[in-house]
C-alpha positions in Angstrom: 1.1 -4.3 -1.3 2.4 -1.0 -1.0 3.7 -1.4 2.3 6.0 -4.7 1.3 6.9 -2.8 -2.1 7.5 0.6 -2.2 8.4 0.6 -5.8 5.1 -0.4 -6.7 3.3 2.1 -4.6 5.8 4.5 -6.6 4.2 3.6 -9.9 0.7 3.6 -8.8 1.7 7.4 -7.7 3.5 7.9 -11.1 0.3 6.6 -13.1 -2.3 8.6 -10.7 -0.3 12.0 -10.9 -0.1 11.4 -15.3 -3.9 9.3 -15.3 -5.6 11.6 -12.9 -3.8 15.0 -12.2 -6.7 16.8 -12.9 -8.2 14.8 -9.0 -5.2 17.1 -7.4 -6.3 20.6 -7.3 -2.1 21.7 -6.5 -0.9 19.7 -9.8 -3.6 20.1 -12.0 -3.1 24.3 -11.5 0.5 24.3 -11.0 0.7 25.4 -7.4 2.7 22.4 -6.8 6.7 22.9 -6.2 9.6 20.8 -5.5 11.1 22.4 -2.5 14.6 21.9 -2.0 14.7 19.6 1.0 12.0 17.5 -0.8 13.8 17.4 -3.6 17.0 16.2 -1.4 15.0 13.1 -0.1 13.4 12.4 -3.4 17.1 11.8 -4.6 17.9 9.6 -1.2 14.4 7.3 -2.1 16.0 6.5 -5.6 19.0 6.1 -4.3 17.7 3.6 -1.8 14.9 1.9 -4.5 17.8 1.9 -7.0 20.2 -0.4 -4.6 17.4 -2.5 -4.1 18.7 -5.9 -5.4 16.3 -8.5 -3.6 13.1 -9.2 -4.7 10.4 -8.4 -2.4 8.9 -11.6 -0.1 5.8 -12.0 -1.5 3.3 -13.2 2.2 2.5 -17.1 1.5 -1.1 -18.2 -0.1 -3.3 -20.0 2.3 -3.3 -23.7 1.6 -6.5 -23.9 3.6 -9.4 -21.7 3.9 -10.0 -20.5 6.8 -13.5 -21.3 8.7 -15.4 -18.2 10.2 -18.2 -18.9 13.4 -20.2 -16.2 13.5 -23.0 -16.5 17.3 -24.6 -14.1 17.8 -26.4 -13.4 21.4 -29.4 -11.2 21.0 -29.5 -9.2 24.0 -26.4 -7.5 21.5 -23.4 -9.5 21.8 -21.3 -10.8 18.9 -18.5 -13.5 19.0 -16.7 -14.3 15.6 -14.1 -16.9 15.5 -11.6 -17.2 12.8 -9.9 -21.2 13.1 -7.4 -22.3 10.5 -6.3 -20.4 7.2 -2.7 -20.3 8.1 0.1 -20.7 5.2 
């Protein structure tokens, strides 16, 4: 999910850094600092999420589930086989 919307991985970072600062050693004892040039491409990312006007393509559900053959040979082979489960 966070890979087809960044926005959403944005909040999830948002609500980890307010939720769970205390996980990050560098927030939670304010060793942390916005350096310039970060700072620069922070501004460029909400410039970019802020034009963002499409909705994100959300991948198709599978109308069928897929069907998984698992044989496995025991002198230590193993052949899975993944047939249907396409949108």
């Amino acid at each position: 999910m966070s890979k087809s919307c960044p926005p959403f991985h944005i909040e999830v970072t948002a609500v980890g850094l307010r939720k769970l600062r205390a996980h990050w050693g560098p927030i939670n004892n304010y060793a942390a600092e916005v350096r310039p040039e970060a700072d620069e491409m922070f501004h460029e990312v909400q410039d970019c999420v802020d034009s963002w006007d499409q909705p994100v393509p959300i991948p198709p559900v599978p109308t069928e589930k897929p069907r998984i053959t698992i044989k496995v040979d025991p002198p230590g082979s193993v052949i899975v086989t993944v047939e249907g489960g396409q949108g």
